[in-house]
N, C-alpha and C positions, 0 to 999 in steps of 0.2 A: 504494500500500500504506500502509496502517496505519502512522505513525513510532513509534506507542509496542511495535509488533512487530518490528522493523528488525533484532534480533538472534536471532531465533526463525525458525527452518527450517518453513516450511510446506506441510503435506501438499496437495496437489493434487488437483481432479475431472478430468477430460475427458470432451469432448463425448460422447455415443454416438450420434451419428448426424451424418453432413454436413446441411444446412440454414445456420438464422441462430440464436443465441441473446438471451436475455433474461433480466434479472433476474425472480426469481417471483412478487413483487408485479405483474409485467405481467398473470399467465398468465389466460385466462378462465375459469377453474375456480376461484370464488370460496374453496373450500377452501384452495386452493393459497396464491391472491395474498394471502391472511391467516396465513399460514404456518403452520397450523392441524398440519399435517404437519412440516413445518420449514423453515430456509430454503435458497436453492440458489437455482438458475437454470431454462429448462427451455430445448428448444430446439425448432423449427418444422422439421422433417424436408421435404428433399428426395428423401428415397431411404426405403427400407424395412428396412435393416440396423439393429440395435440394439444397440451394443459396450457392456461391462462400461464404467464411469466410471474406476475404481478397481481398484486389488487387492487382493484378498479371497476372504472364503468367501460361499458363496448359504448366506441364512438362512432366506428365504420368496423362492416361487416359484407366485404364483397358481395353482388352479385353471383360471384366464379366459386366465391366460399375458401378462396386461397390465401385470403388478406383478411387481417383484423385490428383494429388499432382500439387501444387500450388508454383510457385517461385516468392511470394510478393515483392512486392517493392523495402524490404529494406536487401530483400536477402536469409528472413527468409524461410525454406523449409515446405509450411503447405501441409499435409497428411490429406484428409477428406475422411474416411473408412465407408462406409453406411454398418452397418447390422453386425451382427457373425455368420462367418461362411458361408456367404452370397456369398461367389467364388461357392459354390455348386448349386448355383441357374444357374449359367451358363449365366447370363445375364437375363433369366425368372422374368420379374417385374421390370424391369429398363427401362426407355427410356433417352439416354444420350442425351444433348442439346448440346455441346463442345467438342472440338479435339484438340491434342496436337497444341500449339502454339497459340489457342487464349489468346485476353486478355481476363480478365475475372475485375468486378468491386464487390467491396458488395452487394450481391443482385443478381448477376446475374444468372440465373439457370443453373446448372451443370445438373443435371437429375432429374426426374419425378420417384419414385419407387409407387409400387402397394403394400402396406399395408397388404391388404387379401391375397395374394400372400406368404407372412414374415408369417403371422398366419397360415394360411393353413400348410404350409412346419415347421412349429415349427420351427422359425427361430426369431432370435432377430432382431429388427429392428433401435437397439441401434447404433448411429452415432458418431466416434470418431475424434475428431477434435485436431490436434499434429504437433506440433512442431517437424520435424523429425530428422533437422540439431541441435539437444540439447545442443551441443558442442560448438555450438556458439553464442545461444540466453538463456536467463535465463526469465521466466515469475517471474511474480511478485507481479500480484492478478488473482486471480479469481474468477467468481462470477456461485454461484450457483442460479437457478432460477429452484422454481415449478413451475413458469408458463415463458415461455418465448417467445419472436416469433423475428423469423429470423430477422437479422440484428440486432440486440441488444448485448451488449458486453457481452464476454464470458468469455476473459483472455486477459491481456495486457502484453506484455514481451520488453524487453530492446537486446541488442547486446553484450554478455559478456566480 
């Protein structure tokens, strides 16, 4: 962590999905690894379950059911993007659990996607998890994990 944060309490992400994670300049979604969106982490799914990061309200809930954006608690704008490229699936391998305006807790499922669905279509099934309002939140560690499972911390950020 950050020493010149050492006295500052900082809010927390978690995974939403078991797999491995990554910081998001990894991710192959050149939008992403430029942080064009914002920064965060994503994570490489092993399983199809897609947990809420965060706790919060649903601000935006695709059409495609690929996108959801999160207004945490504490103001912060989180962006969880299942998949690259994955608005061409049209929804095809998603079953969304949420609508705008629920709350949602750590853990709670956002959507269920279909795996072989992302492989069949040669589709990434890489999940980005971002900070979208970056203007006003600065993260401060992040942790990568080859093995990780939902709900476990991802990245921790402060309010700049």
């Amino acid at each position: 962590m950050d020493n010149n944060y050492k006295d500052i309490i900082p809010s927390v992400v978690y995974a939403t999905q078991n797999g491995a994670t990554k910081s998001i300049e990894y991710m192959s979604d050149p939008v992403f690894a430029q942080k064009t969106l914002g920064d965060g982490m994503f994570v490489i799914p092993t399983e199809g379950i897609v947990a809420s990061p965060v706790k919060g309200k649903l601000i935006v809930v695709s059409e495609t059911k690929h996108a959801y954006g999160i207004l945490a608690d504490d103001g912060a704008e989180i962006l969880v993007h299942v998949g690259v490229d994955s608005v061409i699936l049209n929804g095809k391998g998603f079953i969304s659990s949420v609508k705008v305006g629920d709350h949602v807790d750590v853990g709670t499922l956002l959507c269920t996607i279909d795996l072989d669905i992302f492989e069949n279509e040669q589709i990434s099934s890489e999940t980005a998890i971002v900070i979208a309002n970056k203007n006003k939140f600065h993260i401060i560690k992040k942790y990568e994990h080859d093995t990780v499972t939902k709900s476990e911390k991802i990245f921790e950020y402060i309010r700049k």
